[in-house]
Biopython code that builds the backbone (N, CA, C, O; Angstrom):
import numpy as np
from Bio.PDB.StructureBuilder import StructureBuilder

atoms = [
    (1, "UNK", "N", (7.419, -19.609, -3.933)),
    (1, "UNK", "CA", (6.419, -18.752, -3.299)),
    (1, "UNK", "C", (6.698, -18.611, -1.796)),
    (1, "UNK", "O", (6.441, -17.561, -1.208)),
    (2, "UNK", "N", (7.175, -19.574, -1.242)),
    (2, "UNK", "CA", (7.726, -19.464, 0.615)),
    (2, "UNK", "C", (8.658, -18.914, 0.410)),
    (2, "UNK", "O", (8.922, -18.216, 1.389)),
    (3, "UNK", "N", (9.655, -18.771, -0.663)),
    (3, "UNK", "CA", (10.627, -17.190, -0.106)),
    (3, "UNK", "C", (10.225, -16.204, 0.017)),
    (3, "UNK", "O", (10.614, -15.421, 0.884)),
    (4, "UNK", "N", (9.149, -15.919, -0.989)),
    (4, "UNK", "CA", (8.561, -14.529, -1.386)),
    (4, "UNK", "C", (7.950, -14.639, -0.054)),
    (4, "UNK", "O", (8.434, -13.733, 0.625)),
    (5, "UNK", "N", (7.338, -15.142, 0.450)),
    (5, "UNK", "CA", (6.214, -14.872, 1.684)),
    (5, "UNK", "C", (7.566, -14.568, 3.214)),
    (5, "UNK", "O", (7.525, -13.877, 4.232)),
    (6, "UNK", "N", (8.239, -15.171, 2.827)),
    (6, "UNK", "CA", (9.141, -15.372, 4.268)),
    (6, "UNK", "C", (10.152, -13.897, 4.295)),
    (6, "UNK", "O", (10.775, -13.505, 5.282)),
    (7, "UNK", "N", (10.118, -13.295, 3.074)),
    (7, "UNK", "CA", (10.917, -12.077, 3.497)),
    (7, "UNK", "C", (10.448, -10.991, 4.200)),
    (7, "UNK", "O", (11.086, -9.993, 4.535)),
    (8, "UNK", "N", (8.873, -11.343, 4.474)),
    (8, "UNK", "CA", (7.848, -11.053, 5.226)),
    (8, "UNK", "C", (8.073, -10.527, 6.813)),
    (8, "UNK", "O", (7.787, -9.558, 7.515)),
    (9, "UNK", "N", (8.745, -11.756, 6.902)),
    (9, "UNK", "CA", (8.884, -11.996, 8.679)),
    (9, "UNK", "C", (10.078, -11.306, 9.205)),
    (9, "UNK", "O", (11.174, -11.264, 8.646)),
    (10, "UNK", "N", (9.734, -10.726, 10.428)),
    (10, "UNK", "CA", (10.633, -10.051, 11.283)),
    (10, "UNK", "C", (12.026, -10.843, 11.400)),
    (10, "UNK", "O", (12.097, -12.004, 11.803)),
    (11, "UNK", "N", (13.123, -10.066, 10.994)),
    (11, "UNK", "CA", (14.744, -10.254, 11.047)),
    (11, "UNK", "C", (14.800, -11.305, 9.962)),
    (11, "UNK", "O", (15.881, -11.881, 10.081)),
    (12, "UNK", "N", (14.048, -11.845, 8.871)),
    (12, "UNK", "CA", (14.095, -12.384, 7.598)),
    (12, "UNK", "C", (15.206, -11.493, 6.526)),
    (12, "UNK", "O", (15.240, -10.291, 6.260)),
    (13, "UNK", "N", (16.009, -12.559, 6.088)),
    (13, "UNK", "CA", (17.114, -11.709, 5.254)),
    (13, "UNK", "C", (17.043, -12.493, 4.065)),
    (13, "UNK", "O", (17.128, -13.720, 4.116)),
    (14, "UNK", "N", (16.828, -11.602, 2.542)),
    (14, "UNK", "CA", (16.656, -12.845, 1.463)),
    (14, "UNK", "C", (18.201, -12.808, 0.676)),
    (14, "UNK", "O", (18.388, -12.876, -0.539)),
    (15, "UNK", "N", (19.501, -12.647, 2.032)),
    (15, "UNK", "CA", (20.538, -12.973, 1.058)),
    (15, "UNK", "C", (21.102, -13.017, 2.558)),
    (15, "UNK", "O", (20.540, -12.564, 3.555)),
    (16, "UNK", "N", (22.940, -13.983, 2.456)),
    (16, "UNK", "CA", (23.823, -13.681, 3.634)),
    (16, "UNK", "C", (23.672, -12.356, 3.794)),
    (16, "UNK", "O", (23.402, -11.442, 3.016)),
    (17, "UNK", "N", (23.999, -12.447, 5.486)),
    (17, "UNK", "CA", (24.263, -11.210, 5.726)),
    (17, "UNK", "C", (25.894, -10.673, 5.846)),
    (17, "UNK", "O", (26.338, -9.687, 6.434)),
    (18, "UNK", "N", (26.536, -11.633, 5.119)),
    (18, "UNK", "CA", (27.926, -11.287, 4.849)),
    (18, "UNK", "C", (27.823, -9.956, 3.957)),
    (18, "UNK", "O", (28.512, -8.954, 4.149)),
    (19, "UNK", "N", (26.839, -10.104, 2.934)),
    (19, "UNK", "CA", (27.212, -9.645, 1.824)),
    (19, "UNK", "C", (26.644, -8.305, 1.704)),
    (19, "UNK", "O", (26.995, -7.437, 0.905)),
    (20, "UNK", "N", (25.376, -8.208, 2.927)),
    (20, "UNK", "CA", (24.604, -6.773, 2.353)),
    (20, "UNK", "C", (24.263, -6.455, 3.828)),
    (20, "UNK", "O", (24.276, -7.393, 4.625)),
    (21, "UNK", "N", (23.942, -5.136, 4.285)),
    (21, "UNK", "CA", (23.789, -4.821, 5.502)),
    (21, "UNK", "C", (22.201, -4.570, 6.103)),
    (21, "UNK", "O", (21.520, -3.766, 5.467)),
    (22, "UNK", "N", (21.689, -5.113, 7.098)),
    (22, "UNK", "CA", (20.383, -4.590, 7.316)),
    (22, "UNK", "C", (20.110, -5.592, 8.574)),
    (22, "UNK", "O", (20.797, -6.500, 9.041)),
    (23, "UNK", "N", (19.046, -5.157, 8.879)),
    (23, "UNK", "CA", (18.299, -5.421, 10.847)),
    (23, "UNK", "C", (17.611, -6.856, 9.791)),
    (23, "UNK", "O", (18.017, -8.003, 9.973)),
    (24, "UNK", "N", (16.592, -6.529, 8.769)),
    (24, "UNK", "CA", (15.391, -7.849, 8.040)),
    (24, "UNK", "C", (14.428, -7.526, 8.780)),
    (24, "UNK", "O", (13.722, -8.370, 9.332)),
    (25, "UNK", "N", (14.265, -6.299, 8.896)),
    (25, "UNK", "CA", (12.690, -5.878, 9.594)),
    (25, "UNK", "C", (12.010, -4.716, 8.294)),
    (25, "UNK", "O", (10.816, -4.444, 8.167)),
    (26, "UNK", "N", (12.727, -4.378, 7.758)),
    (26, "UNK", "CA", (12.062, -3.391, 6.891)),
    (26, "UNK", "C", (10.677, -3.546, 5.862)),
    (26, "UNK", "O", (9.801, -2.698, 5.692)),
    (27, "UNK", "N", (10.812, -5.320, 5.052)),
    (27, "UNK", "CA", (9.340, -4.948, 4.779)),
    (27, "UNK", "C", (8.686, -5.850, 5.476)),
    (27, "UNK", "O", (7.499, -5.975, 5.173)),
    (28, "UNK", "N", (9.225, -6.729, 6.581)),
    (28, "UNK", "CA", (8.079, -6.761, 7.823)),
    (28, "UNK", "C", (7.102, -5.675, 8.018)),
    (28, "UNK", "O", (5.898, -5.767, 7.777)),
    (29, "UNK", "N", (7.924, -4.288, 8.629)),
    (29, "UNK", "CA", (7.320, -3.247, 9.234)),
    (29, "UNK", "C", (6.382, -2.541, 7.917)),
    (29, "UNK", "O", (5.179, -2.281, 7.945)),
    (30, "UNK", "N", (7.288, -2.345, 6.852)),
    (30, "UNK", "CA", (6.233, -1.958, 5.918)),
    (30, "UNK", "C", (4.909, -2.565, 5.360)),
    (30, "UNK", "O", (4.101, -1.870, 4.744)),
    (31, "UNK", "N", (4.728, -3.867, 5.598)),
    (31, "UNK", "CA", (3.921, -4.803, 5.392)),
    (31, "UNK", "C", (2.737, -4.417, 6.362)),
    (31, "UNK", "O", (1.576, -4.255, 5.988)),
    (32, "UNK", "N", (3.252, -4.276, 7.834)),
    (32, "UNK", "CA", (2.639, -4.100, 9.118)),
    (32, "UNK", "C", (1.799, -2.251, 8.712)),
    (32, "UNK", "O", (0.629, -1.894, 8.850)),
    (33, "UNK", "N", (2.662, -1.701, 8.353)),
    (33, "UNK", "CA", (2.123, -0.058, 7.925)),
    (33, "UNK", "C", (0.977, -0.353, 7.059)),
    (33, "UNK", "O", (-0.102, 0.030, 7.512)),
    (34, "UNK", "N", (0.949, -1.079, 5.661)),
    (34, "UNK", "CA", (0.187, -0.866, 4.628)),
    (34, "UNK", "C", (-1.189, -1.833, 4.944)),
    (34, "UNK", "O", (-2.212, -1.872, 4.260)),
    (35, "UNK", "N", (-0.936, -2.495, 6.022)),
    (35, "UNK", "CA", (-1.965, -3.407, 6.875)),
    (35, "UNK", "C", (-3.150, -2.701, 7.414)),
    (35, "UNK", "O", (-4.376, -2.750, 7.318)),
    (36, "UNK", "N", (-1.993, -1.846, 8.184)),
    (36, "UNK", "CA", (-2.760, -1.015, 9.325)),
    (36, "UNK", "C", (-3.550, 0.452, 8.281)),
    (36, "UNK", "O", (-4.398, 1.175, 8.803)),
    (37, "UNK", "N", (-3.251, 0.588, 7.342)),
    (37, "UNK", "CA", (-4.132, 1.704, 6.145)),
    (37, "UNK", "C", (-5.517, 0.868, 5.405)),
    (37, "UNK", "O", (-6.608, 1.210, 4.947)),
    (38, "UNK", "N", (-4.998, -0.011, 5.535)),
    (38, "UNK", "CA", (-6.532, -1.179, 4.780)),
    (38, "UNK", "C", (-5.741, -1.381, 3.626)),
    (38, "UNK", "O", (-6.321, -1.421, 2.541)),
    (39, "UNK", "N", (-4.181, -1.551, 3.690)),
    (39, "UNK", "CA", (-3.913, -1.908, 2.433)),
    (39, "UNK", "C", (-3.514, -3.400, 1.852)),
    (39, "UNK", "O", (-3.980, -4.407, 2.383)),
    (40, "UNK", "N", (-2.890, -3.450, 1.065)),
    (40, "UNK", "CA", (-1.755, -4.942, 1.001)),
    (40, "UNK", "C", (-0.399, -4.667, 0.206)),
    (40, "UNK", "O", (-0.214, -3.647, -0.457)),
    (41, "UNK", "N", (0.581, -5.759, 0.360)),
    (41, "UNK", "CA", (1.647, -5.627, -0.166)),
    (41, "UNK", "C", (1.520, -6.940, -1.326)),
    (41, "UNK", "O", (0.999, -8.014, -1.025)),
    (42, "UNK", "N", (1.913, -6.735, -2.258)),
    (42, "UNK", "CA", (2.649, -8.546, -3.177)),
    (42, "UNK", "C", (3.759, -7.717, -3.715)),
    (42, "UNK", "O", (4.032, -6.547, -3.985)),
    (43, "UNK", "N", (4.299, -9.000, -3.737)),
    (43, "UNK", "CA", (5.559, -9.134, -4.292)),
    (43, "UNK", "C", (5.639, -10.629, -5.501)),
    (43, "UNK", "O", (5.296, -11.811, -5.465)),
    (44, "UNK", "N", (6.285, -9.722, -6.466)),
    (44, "UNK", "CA", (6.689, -11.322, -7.933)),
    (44, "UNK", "C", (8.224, -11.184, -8.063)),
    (44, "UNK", "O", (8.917, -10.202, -7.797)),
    (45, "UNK", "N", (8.593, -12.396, -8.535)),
    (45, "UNK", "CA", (10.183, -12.430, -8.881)),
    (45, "UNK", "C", (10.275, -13.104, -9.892)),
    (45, "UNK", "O", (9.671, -14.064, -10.370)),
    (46, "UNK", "N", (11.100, -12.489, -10.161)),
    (46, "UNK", "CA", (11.666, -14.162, -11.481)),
    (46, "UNK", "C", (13.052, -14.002, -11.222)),
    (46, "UNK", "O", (13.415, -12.838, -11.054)),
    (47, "UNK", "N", (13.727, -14.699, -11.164)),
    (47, "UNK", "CA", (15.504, -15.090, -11.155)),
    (47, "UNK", "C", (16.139, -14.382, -12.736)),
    (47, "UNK", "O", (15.690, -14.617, -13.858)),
    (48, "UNK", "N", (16.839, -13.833, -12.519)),
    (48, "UNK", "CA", (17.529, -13.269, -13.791)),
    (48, "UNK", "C", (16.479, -11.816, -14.161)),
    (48, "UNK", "O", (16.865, -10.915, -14.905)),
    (49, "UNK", "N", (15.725, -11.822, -13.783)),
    (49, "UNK", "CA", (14.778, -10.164, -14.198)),
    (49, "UNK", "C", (14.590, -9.617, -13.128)),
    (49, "UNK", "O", (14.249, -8.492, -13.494)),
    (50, "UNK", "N", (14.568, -9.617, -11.967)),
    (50, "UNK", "CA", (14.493, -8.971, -10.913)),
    (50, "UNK", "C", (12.967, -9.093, -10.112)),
    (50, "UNK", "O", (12.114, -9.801, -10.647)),
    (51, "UNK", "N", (12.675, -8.457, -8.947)),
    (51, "UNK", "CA", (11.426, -8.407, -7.851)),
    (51, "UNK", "C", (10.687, -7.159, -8.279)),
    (51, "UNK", "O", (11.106, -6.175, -8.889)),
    (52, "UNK", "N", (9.613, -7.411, -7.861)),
    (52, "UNK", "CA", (8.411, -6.452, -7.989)),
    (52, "UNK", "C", (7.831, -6.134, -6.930)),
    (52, "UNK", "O", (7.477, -7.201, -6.430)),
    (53, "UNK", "N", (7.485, -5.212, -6.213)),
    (53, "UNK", "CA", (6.672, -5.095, -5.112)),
    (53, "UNK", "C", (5.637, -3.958, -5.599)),
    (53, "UNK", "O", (5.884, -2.903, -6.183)),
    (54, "UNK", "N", (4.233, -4.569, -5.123)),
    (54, "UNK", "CA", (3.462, -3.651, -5.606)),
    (54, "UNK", "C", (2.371, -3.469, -4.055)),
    (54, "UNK", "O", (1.839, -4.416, -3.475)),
    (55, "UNK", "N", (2.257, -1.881, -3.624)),
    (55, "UNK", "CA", (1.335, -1.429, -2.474)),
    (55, "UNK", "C", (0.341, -0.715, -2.867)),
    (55, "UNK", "O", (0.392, 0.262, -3.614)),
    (56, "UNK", "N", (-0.903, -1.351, -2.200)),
    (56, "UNK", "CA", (-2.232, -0.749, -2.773)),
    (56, "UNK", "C", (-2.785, -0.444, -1.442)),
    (56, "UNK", "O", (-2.876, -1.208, -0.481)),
    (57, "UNK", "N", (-3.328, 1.436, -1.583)),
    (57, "UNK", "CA", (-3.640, 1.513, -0.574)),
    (57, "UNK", "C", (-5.165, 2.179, -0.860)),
    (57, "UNK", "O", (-5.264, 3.099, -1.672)),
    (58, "UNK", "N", (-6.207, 1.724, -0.231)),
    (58, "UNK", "CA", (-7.949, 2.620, -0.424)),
    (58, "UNK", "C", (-7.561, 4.018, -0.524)),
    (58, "UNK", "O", (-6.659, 4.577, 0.100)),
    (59, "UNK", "N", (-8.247, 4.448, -1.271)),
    (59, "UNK", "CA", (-8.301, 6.615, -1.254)),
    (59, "UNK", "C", (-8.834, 6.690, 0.329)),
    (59, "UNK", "O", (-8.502, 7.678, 0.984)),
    (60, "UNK", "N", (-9.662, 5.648, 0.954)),
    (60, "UNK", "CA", (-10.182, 6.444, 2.618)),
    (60, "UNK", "C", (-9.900, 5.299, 3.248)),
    (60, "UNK", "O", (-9.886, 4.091, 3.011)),
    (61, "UNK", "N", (-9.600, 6.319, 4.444)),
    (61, "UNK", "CA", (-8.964, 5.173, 5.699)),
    (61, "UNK", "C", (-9.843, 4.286, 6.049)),
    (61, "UNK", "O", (-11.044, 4.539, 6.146)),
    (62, "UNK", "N", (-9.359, 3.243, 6.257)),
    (62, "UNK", "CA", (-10.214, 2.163, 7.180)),
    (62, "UNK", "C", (-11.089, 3.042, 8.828)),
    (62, "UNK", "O", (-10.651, 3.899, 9.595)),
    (63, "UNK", "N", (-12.295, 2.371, 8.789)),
    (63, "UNK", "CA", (-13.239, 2.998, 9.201)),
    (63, "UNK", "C", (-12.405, 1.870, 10.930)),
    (63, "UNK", "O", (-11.673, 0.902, 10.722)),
    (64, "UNK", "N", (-12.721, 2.273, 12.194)),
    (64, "UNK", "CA", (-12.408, 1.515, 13.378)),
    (64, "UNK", "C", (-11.373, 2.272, 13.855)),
    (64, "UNK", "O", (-10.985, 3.267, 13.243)),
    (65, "UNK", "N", (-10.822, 1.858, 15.016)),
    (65, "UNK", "CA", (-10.125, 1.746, 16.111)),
    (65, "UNK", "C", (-8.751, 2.907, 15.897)),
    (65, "UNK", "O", (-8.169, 3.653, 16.685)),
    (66, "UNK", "N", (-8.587, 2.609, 14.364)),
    (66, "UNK", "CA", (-7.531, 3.206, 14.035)),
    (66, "UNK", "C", (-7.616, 4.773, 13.245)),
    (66, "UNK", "O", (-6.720, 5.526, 12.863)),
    (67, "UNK", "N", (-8.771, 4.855, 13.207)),
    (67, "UNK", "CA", (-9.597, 6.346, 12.646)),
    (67, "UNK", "C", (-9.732, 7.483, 13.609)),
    (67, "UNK", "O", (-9.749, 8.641, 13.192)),
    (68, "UNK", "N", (-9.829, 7.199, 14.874)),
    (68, "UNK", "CA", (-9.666, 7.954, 15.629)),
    (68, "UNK", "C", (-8.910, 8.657, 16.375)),
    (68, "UNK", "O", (-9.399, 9.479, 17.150)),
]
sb = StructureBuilder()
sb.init_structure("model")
sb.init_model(0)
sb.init_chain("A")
sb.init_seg("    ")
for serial, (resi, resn, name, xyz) in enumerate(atoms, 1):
    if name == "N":
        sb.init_residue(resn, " ", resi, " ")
    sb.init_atom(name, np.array(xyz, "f"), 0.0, 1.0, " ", f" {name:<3s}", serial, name[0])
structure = sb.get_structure()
């Protein structure tokens, strides 16, 4: 469950970066987007079947600061 949570974090990479190319900000920032809508992100894995990411976002925007 602390991997799943840690791919979270800014410049977090869930493999070498020998092998695959990227900054490890991408679902930081997307995490940070679906936050800022009133939403959430999860993510499930299993080893040998692959990751799941699932984003749920309200039909209406969060009411505050960010509505205007």
């Amino acid at each position: 469950r602390e991997d799943l949570e840690r791919i979270f974090r800014r410049f977090e990479r869930a493999t070498s970066a020998r092998h695959y190319a990227g900054l490890g900000v991408g679902l930081y920032i997307t995490r940070h987007l679906v936050e800022a809508h009133g939403g959430r992100i999860c993510v499930a894995s299993a080893p040998g079947r692959g990751t799941l990411f699932v984003v749920e976002l309200p039909r209406r925007p969060p009411l505050g600061p960010a509505a205007r």
